[in-house]
C-alpha positions in Angstrom: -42.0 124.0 148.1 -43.6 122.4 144.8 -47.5 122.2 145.4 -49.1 119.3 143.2 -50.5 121.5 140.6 -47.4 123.2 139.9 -45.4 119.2 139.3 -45.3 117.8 136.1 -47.9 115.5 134.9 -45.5 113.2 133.3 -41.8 112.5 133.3 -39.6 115.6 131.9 -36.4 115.0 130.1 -34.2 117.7 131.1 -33.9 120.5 129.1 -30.3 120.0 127.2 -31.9 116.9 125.8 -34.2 118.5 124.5 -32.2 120.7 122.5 -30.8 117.7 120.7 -31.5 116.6 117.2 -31.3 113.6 116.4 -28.6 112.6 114.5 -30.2 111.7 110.8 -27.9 109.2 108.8 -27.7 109.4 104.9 -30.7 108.4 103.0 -30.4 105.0 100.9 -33.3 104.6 98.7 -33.9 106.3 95.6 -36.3 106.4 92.5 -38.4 103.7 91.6 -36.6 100.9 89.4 -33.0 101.9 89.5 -29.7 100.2 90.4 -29.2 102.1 94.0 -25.8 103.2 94.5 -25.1 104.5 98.3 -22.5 107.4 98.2 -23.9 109.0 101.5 -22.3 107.3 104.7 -18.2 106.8 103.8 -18.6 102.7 103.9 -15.8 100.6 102.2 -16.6 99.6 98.4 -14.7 96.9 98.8 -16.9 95.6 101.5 -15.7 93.5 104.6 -12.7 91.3 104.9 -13.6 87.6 103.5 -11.8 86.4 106.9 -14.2 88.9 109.0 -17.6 87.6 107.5 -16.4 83.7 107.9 -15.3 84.9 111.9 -18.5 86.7 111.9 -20.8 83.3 110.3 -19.0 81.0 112.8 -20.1 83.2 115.9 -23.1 80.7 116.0 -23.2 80.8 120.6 -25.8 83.5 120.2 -27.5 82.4 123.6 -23.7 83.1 125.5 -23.3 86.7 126.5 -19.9 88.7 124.5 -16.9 88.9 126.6 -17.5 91.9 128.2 -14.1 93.0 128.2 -13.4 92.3 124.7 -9.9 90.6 125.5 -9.3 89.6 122.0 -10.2 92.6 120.4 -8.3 94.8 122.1 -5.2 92.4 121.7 -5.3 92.4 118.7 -5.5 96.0 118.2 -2.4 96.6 120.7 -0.5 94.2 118.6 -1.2 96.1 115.2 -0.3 99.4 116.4 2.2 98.6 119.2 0.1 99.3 121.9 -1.1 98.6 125.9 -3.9 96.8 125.2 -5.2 97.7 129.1 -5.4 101.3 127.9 -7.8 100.6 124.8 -11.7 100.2 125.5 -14.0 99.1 122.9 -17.1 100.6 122.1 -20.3 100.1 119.8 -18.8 102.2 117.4 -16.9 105.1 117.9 -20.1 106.8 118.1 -21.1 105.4 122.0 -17.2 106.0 123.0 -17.9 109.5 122.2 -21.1 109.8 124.2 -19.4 108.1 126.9 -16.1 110.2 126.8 -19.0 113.8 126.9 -20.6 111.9 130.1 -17.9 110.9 132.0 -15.8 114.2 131.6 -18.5 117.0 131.2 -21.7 117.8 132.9 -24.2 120.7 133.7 -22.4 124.2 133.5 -19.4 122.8 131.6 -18.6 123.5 128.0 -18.0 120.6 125.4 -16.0 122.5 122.1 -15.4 121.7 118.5 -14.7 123.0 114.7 -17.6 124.8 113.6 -18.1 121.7 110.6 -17.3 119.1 113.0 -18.8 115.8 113.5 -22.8 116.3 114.4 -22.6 113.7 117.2 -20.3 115.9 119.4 -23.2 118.2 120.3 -25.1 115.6 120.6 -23.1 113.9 123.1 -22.3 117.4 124.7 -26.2 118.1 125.4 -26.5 114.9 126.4 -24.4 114.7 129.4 -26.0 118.3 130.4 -22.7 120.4 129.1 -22.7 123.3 126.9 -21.7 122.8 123.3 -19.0 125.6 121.9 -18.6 125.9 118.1 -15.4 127.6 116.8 -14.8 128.7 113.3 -13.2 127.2 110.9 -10.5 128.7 108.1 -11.0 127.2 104.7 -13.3 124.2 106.0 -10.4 123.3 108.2 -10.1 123.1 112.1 -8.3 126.5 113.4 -6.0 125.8 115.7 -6.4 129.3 117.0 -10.2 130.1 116.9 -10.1 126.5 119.0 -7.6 128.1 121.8 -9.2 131.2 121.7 -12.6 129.5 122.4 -11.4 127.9 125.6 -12.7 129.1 128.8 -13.0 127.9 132.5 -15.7 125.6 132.1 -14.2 123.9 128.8 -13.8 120.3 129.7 -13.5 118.1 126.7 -12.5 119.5 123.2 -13.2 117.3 120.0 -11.1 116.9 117.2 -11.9 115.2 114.2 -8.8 115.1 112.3 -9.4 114.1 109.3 -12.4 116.4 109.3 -16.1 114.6 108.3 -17.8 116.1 106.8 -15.1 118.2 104.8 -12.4 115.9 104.4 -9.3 118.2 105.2 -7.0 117.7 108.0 -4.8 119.8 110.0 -0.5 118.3 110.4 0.1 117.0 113.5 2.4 120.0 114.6 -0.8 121.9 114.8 -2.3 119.0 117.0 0.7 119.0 119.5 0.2 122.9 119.3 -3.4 122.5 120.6 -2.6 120.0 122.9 -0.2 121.7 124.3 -2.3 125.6 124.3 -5.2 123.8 126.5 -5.3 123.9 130.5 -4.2 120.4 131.8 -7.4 119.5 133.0 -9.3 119.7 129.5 -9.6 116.5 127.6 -8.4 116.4 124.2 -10.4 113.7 122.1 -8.9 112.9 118.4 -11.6 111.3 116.3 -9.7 109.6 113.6 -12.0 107.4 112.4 -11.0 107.9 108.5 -6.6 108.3 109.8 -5.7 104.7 107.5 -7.0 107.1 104.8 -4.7 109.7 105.0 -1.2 109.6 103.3 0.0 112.6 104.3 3.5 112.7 105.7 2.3 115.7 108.3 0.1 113.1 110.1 -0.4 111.6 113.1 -3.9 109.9 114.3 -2.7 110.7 118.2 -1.5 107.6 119.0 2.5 109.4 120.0 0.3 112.4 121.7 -1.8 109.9 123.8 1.2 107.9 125.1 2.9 111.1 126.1 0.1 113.1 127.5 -2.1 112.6 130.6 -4.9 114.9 128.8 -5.3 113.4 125.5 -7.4 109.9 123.9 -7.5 108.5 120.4 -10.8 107.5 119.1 -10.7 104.8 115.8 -13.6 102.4 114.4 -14.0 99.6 112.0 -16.9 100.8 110.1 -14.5 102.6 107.7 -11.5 101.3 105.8 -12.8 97.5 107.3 -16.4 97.4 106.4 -17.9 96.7 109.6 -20.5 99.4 109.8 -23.2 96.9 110.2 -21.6 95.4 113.5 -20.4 99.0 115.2 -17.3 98.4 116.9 -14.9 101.1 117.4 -12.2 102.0 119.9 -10.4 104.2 122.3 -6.6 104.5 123.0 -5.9 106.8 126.0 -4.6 106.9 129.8 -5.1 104.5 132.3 -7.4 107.1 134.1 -9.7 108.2 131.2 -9.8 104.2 130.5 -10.7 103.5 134.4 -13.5 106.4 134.4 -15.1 105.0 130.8 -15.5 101.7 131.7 -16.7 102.4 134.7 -20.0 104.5 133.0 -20.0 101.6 129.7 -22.6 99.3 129.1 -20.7 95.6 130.5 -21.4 93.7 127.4 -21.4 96.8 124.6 -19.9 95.0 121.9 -21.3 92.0 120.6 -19.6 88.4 120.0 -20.5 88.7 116.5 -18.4 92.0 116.1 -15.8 91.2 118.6 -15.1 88.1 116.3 -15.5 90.0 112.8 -13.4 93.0 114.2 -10.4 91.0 115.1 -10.2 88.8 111.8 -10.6 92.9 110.0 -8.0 94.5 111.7 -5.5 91.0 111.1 -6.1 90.6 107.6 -4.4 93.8 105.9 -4.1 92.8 102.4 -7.7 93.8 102.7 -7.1 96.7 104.7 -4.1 97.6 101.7 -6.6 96.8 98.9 -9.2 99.3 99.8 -6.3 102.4 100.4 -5.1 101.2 96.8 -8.9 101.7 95.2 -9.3 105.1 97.1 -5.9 106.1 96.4 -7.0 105.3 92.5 -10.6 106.9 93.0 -10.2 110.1 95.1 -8.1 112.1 92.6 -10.0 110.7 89.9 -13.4 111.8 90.8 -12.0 115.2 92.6 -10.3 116.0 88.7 -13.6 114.9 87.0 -16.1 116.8 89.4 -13.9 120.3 89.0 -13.7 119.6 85.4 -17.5 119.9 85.4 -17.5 123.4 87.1 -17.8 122.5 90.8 -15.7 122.9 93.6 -14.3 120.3 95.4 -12.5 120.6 98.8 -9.9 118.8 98.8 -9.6 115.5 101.1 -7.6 113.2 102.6 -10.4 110.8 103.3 -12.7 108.4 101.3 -15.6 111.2 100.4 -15.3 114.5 99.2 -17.4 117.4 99.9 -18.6 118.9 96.4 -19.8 123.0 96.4 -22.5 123.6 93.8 -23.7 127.1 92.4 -25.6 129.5 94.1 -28.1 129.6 91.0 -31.5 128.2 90.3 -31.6 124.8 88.4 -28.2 123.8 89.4 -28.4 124.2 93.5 -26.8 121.2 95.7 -30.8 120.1 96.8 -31.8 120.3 93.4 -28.2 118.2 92.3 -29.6 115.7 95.4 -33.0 115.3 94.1 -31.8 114.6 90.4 -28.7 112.1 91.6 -31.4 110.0 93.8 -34.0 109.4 90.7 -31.2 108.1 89.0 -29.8 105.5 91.8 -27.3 107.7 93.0 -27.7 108.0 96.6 -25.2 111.2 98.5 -25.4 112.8 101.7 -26.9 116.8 102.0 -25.3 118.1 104.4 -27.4 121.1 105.6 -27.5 119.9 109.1 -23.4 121.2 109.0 -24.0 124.6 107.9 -23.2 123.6 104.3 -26.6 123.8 102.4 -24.5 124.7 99.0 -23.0 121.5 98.7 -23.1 117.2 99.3 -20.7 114.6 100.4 -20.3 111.9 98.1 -18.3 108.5 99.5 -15.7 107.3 96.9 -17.7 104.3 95.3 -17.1 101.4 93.2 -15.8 102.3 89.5 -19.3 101.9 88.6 -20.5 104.3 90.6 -17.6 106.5 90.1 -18.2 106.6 86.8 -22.2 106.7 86.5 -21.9 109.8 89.5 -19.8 112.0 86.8 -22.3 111.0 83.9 -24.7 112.0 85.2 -23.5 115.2 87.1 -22.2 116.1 83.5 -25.8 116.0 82.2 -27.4 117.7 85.3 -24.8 120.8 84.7 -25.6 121.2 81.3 -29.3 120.9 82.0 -29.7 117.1 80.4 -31.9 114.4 80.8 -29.9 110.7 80.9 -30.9 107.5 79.4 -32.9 105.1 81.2 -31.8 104.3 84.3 -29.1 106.5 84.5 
């Protein structure tokens, strides 16, 4: 038995949270007295839907609590995408739907496992519900299939997926997803995290949605702060079987998503001559910037998203810190991406075709050792 000198003296998280660190978004300020242009966090040029910000202004009944089952919402995602709408749950961004998928499935001595690139909040949401997180390694900044498989053990309970692959951009075809799916014991859950799938035009690619519908061990995960410009709101979604539904809403907060967002979210996902308008910019942008970058000597992996992850040299003067530093005095804002293992390179978001443009000005002079005009 304890004795009272040997307790605590104050309240002591346990000691997987501790291991967590916090997730750190991309920076958005920059030098003093320059147009800021924030290529660091993957949001829409284009901006929101006009619909969604007038549903959004005329959610005025701020003092009523948020339909706490987000009826409408989840309607009208079943109706876009042909679904059950009593097997989608909505979340506060795909982010919490995450945490909550670690918690209700994974707990102390159970591992949580993902790509070794992968999405930072999986370990978070791994340590936080006490698991074990379990990187495996990646082939040409792409998920392995087989390093995933091989990776699996007896306490493996949840396995993430993001597919496309943040922060790298690449994918893996669906075959290869039905291939994991169908390598992993029954009881481990598969989570697909395709928050960037309306992205992809690929005809090797599925988000999940035919795996989830056929699978007892398998959930989609989707959000509208991407191609629909809602990051400010956080709404996201999960598609999956009636019993992973029953155990997440069981362990979500009752009124996680709010009016505001329900009501912006639902005029977003309806209205898809916006959602078609912003494919068409990065369909014009993302091979125009990937040509332009490797043009100026860097390498580019390439991507099936809306942000590209750009390798610099290995050589003083022309590192990917020293790139970030020069890029943010000049209003260019773009994401380091240390915190991934990739210290040698930045994400950069496909922007407007101003920024597109300024980004490769001014890398062009910051290659050949150059100074800008003003402003620039």
């Amino acid at each position: 038995m304890s004795t009272a000198a040997s307790r605590p003296t104050r309240p002591v998280p346990r000691a997987s949270v501790l291991e967590i660190e916090a997730y750190v978004p991309g920076k958005s300020h920059a030098g003093p007295g320059v147009k800021v242009h924030k290529l660091s966090a993957n949001e829409n040029p284009l901006g929101p839907s006009p619909k969604a910000i007038a549903a959004f202004q005329s959610a005025t009944a701020l003092e009523l609590y948020p339909d706490g089952s987000s009826t409408k919402l989840r309607e009208a995602i079943a109706a876009t995408y042909g679904l059950d709408p009593a097997r989608i749950v909505c979340g506060t961004g795909s982010d919490e739907l995450l945490m909550l998928t670690a918690a209700a499935f994974a707990g102390p001595g159970d591992e949580v496992l993902y790509s070794q690139h992968g999405f930072l909040v999986y370990r978070i949401a791994a340590l936080a519900a006490g698991a074990a997180p379990v990187v495996a390694p990646e082939k040409d900044y792409r998920s392995d299939v087989d390093a995933l498989l091989a990776a699996v053990t007896e306490k493996t309970r949840v396995v993430f997926l993001a597919n496309p692959n943040n922060p790298t951009g690449t994918y893996i075809p669906f075959d290869e997803v039905k291939r994991l799916q169908r390598g992993l014991p029954p009881h481990v859950l598969l989570a697909l995290d395709a928050a960037y799938a309306e992205y992809v035009r690929r005809n090797d690619y599925e988000a999940g949605i035919e795996l989830v519908a056929t699978c007892p061990n398998v959930v989609m995960l989707r959000t509208f702060s991407k191609i629909h410009g809602l990051a400010a709101l956080r709404v996201g979604w999960l598609y999956g079987p009636a019993e992973v539904v029953d155990a997440v809403n069981r362990i979500r907060g009752a009124f996680n998503v709010s009016a505001p967002g329900l009501a912006a979210a639902v005029a977003a996902i309806e209205d898809t001559g916006h959602v078609d308008a912003a494919i068409a910019h990065n369909e014009t942008w993302l091979p125009w910037l990937s040509q332009e970058l490797t043009a100026l000597g860097l390498t580019v992996t390439p991507s099936v998203t809306n942000f590209l992850l750009v390798h610099f040299p290995d050589v003083p003067g022309r590192t990917a810190k020293e790139a970030d530093a020069y890029l943010s005095q000049r209003g260019l804002i773009l994401r380091r991406v240390d915190s991934y293992g990739l210290p040698g390179a930045l994400r950069v978001t496909i922007g407007t075709q101003e920024a597109n443009r300024l980004l490769v000005e001014v890398l062009k002079a910051f290659m050949a050792g150059r100074e800008t005009g003003d402003g620039a």
